[in-house]
KEKEZA-734844 format. One line per 10 residues: their letters; for each residue x, y, z of N, C-alpha, C, O. Coordinates in steps of 0.1 Angstrom, whole numbers. Layout:
BEGIN
A = X Y Z X Y Z X Y Z X Y Z | ... .
This chain:
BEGIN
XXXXXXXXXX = 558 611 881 562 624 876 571 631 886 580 638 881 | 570 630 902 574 636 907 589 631 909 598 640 911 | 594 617 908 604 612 906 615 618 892 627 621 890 | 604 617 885 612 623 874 621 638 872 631 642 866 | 609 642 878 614 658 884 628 656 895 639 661 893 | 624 648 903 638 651 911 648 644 907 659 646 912 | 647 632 894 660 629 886 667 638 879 679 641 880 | 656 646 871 658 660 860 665 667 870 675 669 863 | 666 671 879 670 681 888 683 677 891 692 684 886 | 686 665 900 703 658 899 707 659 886 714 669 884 .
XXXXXXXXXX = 706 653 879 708 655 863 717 673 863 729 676 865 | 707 681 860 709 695 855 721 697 869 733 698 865 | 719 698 878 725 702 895 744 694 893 755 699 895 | 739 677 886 755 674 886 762 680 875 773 684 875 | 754 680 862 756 685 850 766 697 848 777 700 844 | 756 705 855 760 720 858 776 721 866 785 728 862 | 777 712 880 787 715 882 801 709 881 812 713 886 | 798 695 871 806 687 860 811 699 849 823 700 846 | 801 709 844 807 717 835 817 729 842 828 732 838 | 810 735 855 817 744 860 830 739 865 839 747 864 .
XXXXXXXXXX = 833 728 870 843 718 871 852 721 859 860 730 859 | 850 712 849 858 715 836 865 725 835 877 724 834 | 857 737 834 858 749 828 874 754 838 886 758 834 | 869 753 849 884 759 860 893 747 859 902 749 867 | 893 734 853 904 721 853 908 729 840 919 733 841 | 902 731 829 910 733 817 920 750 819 925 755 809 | 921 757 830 932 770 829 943 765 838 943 762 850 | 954 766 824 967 761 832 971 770 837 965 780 834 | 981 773 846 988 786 852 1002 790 838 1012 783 834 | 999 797 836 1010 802 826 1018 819 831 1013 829 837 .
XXXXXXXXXX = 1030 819 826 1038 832 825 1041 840 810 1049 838 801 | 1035 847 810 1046 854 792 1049 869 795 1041 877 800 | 1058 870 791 1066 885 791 1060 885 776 1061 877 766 | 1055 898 778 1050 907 761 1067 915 757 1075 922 764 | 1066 912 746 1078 914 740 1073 931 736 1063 934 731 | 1084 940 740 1088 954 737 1090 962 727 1101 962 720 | 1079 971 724 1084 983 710 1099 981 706 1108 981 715 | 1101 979 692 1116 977 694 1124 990 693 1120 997 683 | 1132 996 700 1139 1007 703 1136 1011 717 1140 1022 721 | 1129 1003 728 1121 1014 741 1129 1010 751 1138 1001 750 .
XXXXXXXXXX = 1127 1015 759 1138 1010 772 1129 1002 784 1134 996 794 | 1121 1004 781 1110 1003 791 1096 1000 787 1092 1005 777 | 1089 991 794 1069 988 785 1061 986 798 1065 977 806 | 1052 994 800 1039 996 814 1028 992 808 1020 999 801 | 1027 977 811 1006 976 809 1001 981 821 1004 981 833 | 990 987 811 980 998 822 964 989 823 955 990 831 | 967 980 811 949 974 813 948 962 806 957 958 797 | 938 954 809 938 943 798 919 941 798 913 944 808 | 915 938 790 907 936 787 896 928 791 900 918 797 | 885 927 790 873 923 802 879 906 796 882 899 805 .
XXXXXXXXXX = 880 901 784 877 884 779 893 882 780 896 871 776 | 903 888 784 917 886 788 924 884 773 932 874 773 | 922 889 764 929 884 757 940 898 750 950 895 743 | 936 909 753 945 925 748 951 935 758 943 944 762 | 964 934 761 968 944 768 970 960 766 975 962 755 | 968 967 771 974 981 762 985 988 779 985 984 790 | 991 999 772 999 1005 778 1013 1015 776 1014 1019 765 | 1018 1016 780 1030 1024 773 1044 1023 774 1050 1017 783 | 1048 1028 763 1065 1023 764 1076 1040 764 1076 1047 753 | 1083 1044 772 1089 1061 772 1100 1058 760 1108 1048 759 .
XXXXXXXXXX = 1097 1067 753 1114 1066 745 1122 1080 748 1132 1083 741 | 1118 1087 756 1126 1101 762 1118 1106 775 1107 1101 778 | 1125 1116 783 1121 1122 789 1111 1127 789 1108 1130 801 | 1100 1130 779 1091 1137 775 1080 1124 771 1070 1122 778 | 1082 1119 761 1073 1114 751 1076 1097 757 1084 1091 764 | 1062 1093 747 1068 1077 751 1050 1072 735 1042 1080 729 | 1049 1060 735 1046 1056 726 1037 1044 730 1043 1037 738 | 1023 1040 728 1004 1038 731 1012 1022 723 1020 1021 714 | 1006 1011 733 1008 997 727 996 991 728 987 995 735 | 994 978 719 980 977 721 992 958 721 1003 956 716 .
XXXXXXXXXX = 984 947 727 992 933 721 978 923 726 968 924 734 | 985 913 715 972 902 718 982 894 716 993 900 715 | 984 878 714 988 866 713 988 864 697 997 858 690 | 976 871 693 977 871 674 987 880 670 996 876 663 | 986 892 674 991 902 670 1003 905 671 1009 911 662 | 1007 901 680 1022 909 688 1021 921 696 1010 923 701 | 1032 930 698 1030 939 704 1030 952 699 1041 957 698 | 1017 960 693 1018 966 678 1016 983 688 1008 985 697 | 1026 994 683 1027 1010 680 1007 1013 676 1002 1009 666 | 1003 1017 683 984 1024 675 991 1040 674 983 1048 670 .
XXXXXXXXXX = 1002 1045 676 1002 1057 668 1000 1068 675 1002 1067 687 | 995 1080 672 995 1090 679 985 1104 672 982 1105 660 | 982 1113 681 973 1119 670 983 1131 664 994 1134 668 | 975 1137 651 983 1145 643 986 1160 650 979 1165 658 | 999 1165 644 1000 1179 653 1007 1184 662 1011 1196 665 | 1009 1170 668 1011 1176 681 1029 1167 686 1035 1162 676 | 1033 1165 695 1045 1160 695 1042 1140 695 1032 1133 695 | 1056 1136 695 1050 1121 693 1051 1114 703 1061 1108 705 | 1038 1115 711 1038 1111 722 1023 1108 726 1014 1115 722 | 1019 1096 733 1009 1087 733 1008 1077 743 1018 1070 743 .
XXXXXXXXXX = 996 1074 755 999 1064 763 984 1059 763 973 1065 762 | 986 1043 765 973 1041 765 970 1035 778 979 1028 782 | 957 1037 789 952 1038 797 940 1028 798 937 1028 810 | 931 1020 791 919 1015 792 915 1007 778 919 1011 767 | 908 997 780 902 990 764 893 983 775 893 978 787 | 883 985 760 870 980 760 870 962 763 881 957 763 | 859 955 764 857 941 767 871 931 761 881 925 766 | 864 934 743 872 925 731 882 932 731 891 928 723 | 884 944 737 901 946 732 900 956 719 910 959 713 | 885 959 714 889 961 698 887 978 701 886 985 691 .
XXXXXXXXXX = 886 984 719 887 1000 715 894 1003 723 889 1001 734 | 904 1008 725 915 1014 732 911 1028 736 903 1033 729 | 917 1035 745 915 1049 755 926 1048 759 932 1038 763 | 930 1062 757 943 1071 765 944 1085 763 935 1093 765 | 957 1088 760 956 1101 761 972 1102 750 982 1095 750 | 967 1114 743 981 1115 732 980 1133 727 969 1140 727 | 991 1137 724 997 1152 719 991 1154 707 992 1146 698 | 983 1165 706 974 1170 696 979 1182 686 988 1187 692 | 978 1187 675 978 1202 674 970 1211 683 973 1223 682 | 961 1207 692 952 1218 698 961 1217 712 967 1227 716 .
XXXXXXXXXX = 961 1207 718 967 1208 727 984 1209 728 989 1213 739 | 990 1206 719 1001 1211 717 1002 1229 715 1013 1234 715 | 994 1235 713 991 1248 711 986 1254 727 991 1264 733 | 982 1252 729 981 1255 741 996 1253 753 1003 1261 758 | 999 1240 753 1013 1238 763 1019 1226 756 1013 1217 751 | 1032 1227 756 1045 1213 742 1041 1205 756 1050 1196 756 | 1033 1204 766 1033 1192 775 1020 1188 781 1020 1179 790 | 1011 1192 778 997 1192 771 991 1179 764 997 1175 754 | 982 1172 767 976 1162 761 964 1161 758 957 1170 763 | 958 1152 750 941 1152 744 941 1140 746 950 1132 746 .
XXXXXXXXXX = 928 1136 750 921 1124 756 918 1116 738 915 1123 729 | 920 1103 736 920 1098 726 913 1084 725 914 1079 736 | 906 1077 717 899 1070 711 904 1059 699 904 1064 688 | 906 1052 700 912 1043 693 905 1030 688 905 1022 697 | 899 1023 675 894 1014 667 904 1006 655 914 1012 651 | 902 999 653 908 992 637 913 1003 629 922 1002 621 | 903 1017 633 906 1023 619 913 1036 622 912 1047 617 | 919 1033 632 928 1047 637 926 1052 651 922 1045 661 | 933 1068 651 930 1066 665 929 1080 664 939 1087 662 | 916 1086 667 908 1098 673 907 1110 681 905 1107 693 .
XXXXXXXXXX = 908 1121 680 906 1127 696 894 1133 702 888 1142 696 | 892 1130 709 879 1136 715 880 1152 717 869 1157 721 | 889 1157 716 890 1174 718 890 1175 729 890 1164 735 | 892 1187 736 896 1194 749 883 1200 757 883 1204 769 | 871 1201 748 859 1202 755 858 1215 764 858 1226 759 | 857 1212 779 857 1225 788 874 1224 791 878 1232 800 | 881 1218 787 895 1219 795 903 1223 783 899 1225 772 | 915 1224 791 930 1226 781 941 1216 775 948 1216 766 | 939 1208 784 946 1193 787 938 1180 793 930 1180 802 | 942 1168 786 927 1156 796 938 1144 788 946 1144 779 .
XXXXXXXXXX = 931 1136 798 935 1121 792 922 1111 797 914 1115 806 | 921 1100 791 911 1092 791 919 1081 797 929 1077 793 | 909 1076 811 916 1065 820 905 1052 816 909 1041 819 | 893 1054 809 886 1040 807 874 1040 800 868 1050 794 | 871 1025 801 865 1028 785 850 1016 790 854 1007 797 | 840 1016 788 830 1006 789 830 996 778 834 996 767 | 824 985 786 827 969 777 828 972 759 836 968 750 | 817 979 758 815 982 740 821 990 735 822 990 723 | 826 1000 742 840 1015 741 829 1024 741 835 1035 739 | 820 1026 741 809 1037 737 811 1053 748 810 1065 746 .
XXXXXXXXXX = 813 1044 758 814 1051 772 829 1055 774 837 1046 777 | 834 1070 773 845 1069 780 850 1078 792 843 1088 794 | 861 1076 800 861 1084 810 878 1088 813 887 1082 809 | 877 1103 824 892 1105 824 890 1118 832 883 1118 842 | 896 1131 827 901 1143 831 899 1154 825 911 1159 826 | 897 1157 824 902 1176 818 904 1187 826 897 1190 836 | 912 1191 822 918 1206 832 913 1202 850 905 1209 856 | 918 1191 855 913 1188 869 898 1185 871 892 1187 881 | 894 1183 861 875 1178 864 873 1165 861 883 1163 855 | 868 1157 862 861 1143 858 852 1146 849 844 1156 850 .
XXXXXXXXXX = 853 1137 837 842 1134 824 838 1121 826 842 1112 833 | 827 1122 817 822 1114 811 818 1115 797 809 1124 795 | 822 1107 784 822 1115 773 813 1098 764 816 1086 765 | 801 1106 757 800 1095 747 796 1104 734 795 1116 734 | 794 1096 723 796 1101 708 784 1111 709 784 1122 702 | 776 1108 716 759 1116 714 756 1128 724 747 1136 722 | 767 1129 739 764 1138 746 778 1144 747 777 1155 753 | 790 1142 743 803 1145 742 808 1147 756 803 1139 764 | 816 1155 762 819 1156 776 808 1164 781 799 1172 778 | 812 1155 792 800 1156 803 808 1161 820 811 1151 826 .
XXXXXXXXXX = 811 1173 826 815 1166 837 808 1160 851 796 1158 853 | 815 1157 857 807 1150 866 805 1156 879 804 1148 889 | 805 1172 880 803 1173 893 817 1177 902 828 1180 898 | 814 1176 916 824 1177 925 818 1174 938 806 1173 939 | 826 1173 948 818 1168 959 820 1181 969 829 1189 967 | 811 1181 978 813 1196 987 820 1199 992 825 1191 1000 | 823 1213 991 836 1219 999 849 1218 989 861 1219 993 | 846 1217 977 861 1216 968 856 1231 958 848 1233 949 | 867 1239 964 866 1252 952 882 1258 951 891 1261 959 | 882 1258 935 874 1252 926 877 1237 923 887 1231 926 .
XXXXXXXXXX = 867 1232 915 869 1217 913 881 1209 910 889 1213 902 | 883 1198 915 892 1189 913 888 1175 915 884 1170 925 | 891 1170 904 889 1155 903 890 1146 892 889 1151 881 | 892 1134 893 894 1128 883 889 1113 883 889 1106 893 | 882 1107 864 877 1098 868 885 1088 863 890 1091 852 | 889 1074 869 893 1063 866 892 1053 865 900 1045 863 | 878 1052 868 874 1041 859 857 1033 859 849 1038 868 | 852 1024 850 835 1031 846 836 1016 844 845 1008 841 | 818 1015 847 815 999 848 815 995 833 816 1003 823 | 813 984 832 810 980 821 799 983 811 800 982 799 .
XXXXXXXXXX = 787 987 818 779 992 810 780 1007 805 774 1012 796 | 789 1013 814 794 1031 815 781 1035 818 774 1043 812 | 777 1027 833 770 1043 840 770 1043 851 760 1049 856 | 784 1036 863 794 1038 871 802 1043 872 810 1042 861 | 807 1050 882 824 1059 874 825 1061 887 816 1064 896 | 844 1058 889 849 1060 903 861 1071 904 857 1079 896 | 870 1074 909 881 1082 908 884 1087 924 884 1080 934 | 886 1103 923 887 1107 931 879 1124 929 876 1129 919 | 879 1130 941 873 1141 944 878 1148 954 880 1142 964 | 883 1163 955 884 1171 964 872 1172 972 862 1173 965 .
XXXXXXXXXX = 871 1173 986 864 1179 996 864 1185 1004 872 1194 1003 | 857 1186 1017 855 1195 1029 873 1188 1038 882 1194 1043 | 871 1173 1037 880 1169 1042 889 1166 1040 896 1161 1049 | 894 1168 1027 904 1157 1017 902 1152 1001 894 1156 992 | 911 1144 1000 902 1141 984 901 1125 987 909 1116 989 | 891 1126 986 883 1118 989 877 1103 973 873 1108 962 | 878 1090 974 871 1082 965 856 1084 963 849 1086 973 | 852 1084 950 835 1090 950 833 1075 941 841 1068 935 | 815 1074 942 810 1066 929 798 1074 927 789 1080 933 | 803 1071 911 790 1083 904 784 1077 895 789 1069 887 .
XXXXXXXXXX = 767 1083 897 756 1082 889 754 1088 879 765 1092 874 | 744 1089 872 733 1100 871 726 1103 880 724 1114 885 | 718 1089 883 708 1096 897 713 1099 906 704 1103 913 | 727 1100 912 731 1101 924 742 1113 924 746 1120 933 | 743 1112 917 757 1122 911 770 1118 918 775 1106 918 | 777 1130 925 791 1119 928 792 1121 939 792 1133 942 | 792 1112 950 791 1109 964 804 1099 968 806 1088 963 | 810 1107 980 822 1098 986 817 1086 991 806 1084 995 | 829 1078 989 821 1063 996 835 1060 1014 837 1050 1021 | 842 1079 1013 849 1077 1029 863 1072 1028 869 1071 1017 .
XXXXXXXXXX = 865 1070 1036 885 1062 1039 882 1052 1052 874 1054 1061 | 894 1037 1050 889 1031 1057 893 1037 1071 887 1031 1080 | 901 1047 1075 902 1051 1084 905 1066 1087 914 1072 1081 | 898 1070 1095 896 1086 1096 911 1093 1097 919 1089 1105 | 912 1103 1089 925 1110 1091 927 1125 1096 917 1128 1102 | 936 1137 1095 934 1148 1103 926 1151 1093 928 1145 1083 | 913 1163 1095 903 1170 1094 914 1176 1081 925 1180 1083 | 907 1178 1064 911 1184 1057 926 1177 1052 934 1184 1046 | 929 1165 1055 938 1160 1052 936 1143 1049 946 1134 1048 | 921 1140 1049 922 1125 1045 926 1122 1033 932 1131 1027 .
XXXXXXXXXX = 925 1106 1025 929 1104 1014 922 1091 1010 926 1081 1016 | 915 1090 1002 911 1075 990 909 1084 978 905 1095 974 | 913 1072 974 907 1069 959 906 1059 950 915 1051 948 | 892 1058 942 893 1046 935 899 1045 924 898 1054 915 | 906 1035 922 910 1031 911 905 1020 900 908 1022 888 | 898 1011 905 890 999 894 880 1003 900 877 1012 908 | 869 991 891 855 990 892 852 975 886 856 969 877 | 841 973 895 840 956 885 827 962 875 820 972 874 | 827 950 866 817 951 857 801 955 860 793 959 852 | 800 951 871 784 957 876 784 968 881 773 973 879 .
XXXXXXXXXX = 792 977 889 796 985 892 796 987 905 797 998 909 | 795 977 914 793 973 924 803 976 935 802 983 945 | 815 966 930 827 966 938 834 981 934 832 987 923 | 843 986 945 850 995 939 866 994 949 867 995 962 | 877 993 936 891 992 946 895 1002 947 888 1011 941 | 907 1004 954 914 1015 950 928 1016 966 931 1006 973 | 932 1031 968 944 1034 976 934 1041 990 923 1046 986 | 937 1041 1003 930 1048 1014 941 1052 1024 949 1044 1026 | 942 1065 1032 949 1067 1044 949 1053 1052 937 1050 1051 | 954 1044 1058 951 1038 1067 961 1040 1082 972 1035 1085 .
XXXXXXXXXX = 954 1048 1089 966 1052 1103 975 1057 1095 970 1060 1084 | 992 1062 1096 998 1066 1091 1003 1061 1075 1011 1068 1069 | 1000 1053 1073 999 1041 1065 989 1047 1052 980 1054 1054 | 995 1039 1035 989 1041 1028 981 1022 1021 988 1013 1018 | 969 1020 1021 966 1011 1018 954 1007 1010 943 1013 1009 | 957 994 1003 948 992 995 935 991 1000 934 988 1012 | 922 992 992 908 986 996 901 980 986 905 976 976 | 888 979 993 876 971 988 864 979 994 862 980 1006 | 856 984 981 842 991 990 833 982 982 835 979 970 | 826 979 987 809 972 985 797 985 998 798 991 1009 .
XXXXXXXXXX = 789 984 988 775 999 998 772 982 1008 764 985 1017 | 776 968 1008 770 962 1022 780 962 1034 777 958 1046 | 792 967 1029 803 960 1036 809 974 1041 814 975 1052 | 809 984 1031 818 996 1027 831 993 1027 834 982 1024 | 842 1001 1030 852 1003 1028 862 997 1035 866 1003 1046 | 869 983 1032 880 976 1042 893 976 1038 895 975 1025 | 901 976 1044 915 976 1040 913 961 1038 905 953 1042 | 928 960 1026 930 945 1023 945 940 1028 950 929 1029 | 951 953 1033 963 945 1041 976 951 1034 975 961 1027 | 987 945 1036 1001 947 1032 1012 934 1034 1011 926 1043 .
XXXXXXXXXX = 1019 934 1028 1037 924 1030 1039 930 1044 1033 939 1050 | 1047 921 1048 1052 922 1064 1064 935 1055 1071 936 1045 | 1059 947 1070 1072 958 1069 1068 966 1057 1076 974 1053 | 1055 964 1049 1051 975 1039 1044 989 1047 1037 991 1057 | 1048 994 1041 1035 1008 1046 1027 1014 1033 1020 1024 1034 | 1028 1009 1021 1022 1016 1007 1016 1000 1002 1021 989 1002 | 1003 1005 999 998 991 987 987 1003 988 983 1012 994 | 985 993 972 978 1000 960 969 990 952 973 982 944 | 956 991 955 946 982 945 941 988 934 932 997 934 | 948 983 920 941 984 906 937 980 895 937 984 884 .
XXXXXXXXXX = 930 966 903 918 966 893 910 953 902 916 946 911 | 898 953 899 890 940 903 884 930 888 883 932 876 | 883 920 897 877 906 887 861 915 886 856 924 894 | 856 907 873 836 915 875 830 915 880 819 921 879 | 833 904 892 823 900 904 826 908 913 817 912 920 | 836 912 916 845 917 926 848 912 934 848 917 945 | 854 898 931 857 888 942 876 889 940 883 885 949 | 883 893 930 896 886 931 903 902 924 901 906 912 | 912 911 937 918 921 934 929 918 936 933 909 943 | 938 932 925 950 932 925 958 945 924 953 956 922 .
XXXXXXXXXX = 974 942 925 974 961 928 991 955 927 997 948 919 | 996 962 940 1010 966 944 1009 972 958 1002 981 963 | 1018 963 965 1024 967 977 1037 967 979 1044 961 971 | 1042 973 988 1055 974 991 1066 964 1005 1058 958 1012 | 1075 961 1008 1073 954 1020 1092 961 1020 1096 970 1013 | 1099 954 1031 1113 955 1031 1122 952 1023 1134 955 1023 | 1114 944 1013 1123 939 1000 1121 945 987 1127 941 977 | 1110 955 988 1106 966 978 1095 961 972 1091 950 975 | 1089 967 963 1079 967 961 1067 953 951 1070 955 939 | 1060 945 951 1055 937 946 1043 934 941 1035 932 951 .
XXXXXXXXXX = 1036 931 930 1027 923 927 1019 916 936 1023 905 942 | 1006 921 938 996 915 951 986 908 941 985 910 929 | 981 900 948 966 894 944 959 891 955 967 888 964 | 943 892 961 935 896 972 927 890 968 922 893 957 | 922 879 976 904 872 976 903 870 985 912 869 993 | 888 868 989 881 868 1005 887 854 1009 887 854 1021 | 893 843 1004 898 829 1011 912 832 1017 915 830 1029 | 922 836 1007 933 837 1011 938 849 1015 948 848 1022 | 934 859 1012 936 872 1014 945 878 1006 945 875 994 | 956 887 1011 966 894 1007 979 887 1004 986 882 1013 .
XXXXXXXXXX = 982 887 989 993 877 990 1000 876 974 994 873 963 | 1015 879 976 1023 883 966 1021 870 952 1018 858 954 | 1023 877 939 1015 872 932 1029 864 927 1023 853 923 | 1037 863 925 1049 860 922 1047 845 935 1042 835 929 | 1048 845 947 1050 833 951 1039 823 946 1043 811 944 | 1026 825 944 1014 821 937 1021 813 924 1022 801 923 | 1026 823 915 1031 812 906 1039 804 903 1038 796 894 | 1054 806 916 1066 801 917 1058 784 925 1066 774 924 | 1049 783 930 1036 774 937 1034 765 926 1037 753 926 | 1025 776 913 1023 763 903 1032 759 894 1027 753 884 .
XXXXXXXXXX = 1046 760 896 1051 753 889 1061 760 882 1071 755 876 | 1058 776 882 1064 783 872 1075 796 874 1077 807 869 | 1082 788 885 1096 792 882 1109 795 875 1118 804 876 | 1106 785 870 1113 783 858 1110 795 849 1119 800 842 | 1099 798 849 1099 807 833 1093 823 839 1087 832 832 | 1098 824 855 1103 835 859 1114 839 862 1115 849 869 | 1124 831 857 1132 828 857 1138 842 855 1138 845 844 | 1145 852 864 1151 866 861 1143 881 861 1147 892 857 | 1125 875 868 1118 884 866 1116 889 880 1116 882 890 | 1115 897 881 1106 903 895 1092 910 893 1091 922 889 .
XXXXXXXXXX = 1080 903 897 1069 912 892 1066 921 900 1064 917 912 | 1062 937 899 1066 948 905 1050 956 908 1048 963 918 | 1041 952 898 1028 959 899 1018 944 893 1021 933 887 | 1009 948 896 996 942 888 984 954 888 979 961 897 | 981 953 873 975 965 869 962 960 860 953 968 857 | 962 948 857 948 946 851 943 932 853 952 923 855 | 927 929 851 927 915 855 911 914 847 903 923 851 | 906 904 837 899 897 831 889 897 842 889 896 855 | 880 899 833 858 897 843 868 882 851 874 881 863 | 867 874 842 865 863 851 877 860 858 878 848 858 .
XXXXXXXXXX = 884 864 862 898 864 875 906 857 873 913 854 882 | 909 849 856 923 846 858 936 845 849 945 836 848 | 932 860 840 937 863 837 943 882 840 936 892 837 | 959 884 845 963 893 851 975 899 843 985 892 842 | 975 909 839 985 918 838 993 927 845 990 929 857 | 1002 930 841 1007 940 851 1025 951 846 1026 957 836 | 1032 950 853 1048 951 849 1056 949 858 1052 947 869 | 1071 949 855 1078 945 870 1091 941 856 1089 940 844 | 1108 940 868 1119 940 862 1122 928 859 1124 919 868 | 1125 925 846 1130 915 840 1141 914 834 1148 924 834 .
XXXXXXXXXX = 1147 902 825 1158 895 820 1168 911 815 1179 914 819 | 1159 918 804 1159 932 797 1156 941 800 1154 949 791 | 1156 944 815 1151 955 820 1131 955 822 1124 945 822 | 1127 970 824 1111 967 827 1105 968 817 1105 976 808 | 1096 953 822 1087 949 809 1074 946 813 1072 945 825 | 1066 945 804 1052 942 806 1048 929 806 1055 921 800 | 1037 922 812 1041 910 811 1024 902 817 1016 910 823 | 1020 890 814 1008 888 813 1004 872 819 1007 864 811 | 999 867 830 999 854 831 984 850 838 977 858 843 | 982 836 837 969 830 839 971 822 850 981 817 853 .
XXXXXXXXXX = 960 820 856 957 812 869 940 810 873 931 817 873 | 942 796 877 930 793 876 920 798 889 925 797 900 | 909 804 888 901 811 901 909 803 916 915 792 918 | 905 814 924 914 807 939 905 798 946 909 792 955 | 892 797 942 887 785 949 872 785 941 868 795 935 | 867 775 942 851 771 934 843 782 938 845 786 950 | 836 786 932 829 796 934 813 791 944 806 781 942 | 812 800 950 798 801 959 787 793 950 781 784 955 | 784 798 935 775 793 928 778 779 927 768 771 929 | 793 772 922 795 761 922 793 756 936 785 747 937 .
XXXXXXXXXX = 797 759 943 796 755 958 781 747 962 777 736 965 | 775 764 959 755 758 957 752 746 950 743 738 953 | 761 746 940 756 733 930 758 723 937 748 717 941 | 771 719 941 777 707 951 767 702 959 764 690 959 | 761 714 969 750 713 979 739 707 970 735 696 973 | 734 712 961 720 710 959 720 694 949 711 686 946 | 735 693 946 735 684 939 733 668 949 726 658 946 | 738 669 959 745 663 971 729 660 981 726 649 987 | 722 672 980 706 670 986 694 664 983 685 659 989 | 695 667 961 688 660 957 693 645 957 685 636 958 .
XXXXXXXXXX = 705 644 956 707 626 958 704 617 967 704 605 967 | 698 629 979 698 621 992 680 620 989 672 612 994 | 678 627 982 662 629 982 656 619 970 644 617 969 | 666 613 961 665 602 955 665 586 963 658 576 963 | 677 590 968 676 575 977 669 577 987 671 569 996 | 656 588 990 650 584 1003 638 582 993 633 572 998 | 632 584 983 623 580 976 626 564 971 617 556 972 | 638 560 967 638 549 959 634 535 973 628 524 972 | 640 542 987 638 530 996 622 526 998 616 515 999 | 616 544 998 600 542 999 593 535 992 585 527 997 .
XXX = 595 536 978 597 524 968 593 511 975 583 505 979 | 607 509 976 613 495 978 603 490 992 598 478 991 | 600 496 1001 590 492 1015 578 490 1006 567 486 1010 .
């Protein structure tokens, strides 16, 4: 019996990491430029979706206004419209897991009545697209949306919400020393009941993560700045709500981070000769971020994991092969990235000017769990051939 147990065990141990094997051998590294509203000059993805398969974001067609994109691979690159009333103007900011709820912010009659430059936080399904009202504010936009859309989050009149169908806006507080309030939220775990952004304080405005039980507490800057003049803020959040990225004073310097409550708050670095990077968004583990930095040659597309670190995402794929079919592009931001890390969005200047644009790569190295598997796979074998010799004596 006890033999059998430790075959069953190799068995499940190689099984397991024969599958997890597969799974990262079958993602090829691919490039696609999302084809553009036809008439726009210009298309910004702002987010893509927890299962990688729906971008949203916006495209300007004037000085003023610009027009909410939603695209999948089935779909194309489809207009969701705008709300009634107000001027035609609409951006979209966040979607849910599947892609099937979109968040932004778009020109209302209520809020067009108040200011022609004025926006309403919006909600968007199959069956149209919503506004959540103005609530305690005059003006708001919705920066994100939880895995199922239930949960959403954003702004109004300089405060942070949290808004769902049953408790409607909610704000979230402020942190001490900010009168009157200022802050804003950008972005909410997957379950929606994490929320990051930013906050005025005693010192600065400061990156907060908020509860319910805890309400909203700074999580600091990676490096101390003049008294009443620091600066973070978060920008992503992984799906547990764990990790949180975002922008920090660093010395004179603006830079990206990474906060974990074990590790807290580290810079992730810059291009030689950058002074600005920007982290916006994490994988759901929080192992694989991405953003924009700057360097002497202007500004670029990053990707950040604990193996390789800080490192332009553009040479990454000119690596696997796929030169060729960046052929004329420069990628300029990365702004969204799939739970599982390998699928990334972003925008940057291409063949036609700036476009949005979407590519895959396989995780940057086996993961810790598969790692484990290797080991344990590798221990029980040894623990078969010391039983089989015992055997054999």
């Amino acid at each position: 019996m006890k033999s059998t147990r430790i075959w069953l065990a190799a068995s499940v141990a190689v099984s397991a990491f024969a599958a997890t094997a597969a799974g990262m051998a079958t993602v090829i590294p691919s490039f696609q430029a999302i084809p553009s509203l036809p008439g726009v000059q210009s298309q910004y993805a702002q987010a893509i979706s927890g299962d990688g398969t729906t971008v949203v974001g916006f495209a300007p067609v004037d000085n003023r206004n610009s027009k909410a994109f939603r695209w999948t691979a089935a779909t194309g690159t489809v207009d969701i419209g705008d709300l009634a009333g107000g001027l035609p103007d609409a951006a979209a900011g966040g979607v849910s897991f599947n892609g099937s709820v979109v968040v932004g912010r778009s020109s209302s009659a209520t809020s067009f009545a108040n200011n022609s430059f004025y926006d309403e936080p919006f909600r968007w399904t199959s069956s149209g697209m919503t506004g959540l009202g103005l609530g305690f504010g005059t003006y708001g936009d919705s920066s994100d949306t939880s895995a199922d859309g239930s949960v959403v989050v954003g702004q109004l009149s300089d405060q942070a919400f949290r808004w769902t169908q049953a408790t409607g806006y909610v704000a979230l507080g402020q942190l001490p020393g900010s009168h009157p309030p200022n802050s804003s939220a950008n972005a909410v775990s997957a379950n929606g009941t994490v929320v990051t952004g930013y906050a005025w304080g005693t010192t600065g405005r400061l990156a907060y993560r908020w509860t319910a039980a805890t309400g909203m507490q700074s999580i600091g800057v990676v490096a101390p700045g003049r008294p009443g003049d620091e600066y973070s803020e978060g920008l992503g959040i992984s799906a547990d709500g764990t990790t949180i990225v975002g922008a920090s004073y660093i010395g004179p310097n603006i830079g990206a981070f990474r906060w974990t409550a074990a590790g807290g708050m580290q810079g992730l670095g810059d291009f030689p000769g950058g002074t600005v990077s920007q982290a916006f968004a994490v994988s759901g583990d929080g192992s694989i971020v991405v953003g924009q930095g700057d360097s002497s040659n202007g500004s670029s597309a990053f990707i950040w994991d604990t193996t390789h670190g800080f490192r332009r995402l553009q040479d990454i794929l000119d690596q696997d092969g796929l030169g060729q079919a960046l052929s004329g592009w420069y990628l300029v931001r990365a702004t969204g990235i799939s739970n599982d890390g390998q699928t990334i969005t972003g925008w940057g200047n291409g063949p036609n000017g700036t476009a949005a644009w979407v590519v895959t790569l396989p995780v940057p190295e086996p993961s810790t769990f598969a790692l484990g598997i290797v080991g344990l796979a590798t221990g029980t074998a040894v623990a078969i051939r010391r039983l089989e010799r015992g055997r054999r004596r």
